[in-house]
Backbone as JSON, one array per atom type, in Angstrom:
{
  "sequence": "XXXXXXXXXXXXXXXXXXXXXXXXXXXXXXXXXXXXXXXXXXXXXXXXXXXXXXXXXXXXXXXXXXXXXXXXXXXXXX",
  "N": [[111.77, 115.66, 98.27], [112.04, 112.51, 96.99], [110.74, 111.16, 93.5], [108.68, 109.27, 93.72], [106.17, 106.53, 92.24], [102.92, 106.94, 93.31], [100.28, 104.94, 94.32], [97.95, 105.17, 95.78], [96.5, 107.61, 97.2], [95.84, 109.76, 100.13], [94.13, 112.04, 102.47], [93.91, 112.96, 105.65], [94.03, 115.04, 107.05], [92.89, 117.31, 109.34], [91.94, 115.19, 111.15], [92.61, 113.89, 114.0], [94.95, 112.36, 116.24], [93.72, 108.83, 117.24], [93.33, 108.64, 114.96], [94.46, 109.36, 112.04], [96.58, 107.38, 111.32], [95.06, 105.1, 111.73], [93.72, 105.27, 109.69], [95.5, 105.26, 107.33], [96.68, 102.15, 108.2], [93.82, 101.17, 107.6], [93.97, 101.49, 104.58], [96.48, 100.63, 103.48], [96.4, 97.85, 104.12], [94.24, 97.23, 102.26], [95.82, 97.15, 99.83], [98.64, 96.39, 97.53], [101.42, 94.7, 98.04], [104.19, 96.1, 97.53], [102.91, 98.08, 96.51], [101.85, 101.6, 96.46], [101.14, 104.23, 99.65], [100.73, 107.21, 99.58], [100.09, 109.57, 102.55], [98.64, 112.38, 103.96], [98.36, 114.01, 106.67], [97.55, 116.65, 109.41], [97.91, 116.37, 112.15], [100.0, 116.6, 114.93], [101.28, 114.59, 116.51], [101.35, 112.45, 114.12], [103.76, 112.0, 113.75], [105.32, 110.8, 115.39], [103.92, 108.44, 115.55], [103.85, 107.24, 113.18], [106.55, 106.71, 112.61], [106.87, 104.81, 114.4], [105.11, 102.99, 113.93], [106.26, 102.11, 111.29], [108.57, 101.13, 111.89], [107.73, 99.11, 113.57], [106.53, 97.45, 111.72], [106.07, 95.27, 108.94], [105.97, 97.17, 106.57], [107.35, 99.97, 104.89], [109.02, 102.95, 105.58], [109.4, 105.32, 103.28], [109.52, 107.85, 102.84], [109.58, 111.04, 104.63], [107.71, 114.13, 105.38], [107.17, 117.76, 105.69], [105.04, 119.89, 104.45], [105.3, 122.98, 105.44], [102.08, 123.24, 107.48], [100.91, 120.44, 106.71], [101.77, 117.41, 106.96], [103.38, 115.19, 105.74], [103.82, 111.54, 104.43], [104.68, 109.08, 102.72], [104.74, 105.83, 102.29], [105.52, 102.69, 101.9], [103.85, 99.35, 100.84], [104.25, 96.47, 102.58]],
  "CA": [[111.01, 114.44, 98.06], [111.89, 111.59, 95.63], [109.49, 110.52, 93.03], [107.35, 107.76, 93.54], [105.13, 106.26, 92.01], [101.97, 106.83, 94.34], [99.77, 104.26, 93.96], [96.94, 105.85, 96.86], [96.93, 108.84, 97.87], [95.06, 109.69, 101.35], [94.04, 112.81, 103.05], [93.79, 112.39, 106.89], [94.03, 116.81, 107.72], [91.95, 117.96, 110.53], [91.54, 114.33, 111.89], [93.49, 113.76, 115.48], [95.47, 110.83, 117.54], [94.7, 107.88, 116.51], [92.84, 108.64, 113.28], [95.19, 109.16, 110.88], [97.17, 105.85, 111.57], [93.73, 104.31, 111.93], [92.95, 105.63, 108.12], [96.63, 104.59, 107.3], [96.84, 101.02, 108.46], [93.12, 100.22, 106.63], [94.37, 101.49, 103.6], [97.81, 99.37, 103.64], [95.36, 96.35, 103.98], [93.53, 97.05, 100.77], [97.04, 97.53, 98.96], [99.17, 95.11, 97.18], [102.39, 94.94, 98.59], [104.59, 96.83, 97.09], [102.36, 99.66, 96.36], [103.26, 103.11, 97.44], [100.73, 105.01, 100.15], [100.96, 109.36, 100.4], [99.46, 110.42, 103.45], [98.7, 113.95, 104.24], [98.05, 114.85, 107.87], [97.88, 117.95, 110.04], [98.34, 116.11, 113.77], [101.73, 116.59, 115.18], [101.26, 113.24, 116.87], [101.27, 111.81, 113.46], [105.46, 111.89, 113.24], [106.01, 109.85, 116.03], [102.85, 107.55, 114.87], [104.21, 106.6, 111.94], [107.7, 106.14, 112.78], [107.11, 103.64, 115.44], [104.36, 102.08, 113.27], [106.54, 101.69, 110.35], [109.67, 100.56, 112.03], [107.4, 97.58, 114.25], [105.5, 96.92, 111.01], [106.65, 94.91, 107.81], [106.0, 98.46, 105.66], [108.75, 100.76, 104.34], [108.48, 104.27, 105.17], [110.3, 105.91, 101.91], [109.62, 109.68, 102.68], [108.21, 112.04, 105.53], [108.19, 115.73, 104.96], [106.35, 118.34, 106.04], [104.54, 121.74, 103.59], [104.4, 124.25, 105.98], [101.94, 122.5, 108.46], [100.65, 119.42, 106.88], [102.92, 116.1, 107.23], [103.03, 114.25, 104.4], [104.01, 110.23, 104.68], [105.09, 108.2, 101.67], [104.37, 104.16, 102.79], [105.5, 101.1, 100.69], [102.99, 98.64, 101.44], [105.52, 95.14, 103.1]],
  "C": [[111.45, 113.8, 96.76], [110.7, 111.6, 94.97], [109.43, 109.11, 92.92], [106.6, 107.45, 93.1], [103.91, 105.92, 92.93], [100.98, 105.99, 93.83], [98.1, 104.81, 94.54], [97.54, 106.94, 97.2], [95.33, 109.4, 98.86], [95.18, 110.9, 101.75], [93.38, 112.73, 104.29], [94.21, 114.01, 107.59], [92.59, 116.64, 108.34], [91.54, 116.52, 111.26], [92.77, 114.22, 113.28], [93.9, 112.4, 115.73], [94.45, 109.97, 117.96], [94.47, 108.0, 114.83], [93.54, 108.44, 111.92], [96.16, 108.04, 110.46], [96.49, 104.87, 111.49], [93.78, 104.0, 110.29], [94.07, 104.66, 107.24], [96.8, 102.86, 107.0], [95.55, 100.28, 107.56], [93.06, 100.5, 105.21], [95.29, 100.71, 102.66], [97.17, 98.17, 103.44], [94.96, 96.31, 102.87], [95.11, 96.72, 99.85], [97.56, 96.02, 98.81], [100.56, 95.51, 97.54], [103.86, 95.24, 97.52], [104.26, 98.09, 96.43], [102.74, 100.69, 97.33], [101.51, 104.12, 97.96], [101.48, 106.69, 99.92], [99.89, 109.35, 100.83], [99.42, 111.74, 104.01], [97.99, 113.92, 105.75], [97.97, 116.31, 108.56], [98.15, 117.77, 111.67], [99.68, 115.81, 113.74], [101.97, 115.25, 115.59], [101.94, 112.45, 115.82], [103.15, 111.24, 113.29], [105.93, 110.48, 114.0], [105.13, 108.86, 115.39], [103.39, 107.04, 114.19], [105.4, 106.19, 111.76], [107.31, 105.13, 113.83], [106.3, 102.95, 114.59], [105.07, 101.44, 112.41], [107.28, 100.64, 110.59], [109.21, 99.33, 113.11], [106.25, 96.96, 112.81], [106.65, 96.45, 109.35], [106.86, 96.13, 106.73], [107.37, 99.6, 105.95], [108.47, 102.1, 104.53], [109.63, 104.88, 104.31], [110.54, 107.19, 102.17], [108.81, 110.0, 103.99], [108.6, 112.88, 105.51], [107.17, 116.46, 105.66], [106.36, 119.98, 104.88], [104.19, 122.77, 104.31], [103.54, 123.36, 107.5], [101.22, 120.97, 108.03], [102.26, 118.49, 106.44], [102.63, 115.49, 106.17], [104.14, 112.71, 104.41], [104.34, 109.49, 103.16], [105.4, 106.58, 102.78], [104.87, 103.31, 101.68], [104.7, 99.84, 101.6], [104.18, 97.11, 101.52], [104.8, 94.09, 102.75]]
}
């Protein structure tokens, strides 16, 4: 993982398909664009989620990794 400056940082573990994209997307809204989302998940869903979200949505995804079993998301708000 690069460093980023995280601007939010979100925990979205033990929530399911669509939730964490849900949590995601009204977070991004609050944000000023160019701020930097980390999201932490634990739904496998969430990989594809967020790649199709990012890449039909003005936002930058910078990083996705995974610790073991949570997913972790780095967002630049577009």
């Amino acid at each position: 993982m690069s460093d980023y400056k995280i601007d939010l940082e979100l925990d979205a573990s033990g929530l399911n398909c669509p939730l964490p994209l849900l949590k995601a997307k009204q977070a991004l809204n609050k944000m000023l664009p160019g701020q930097v989302l980390k999201l932490i998940a634990t739904d496998g869903g969430s990989v594809r989620d967020f790649k199709v979200y990012t890449d039909q949505s003005d936002h930058e995804m910078l990083d996705s990794f995974t610790e073991n079993e949570p997913y972790v998301y780095i967002i630049r708000r577009g």
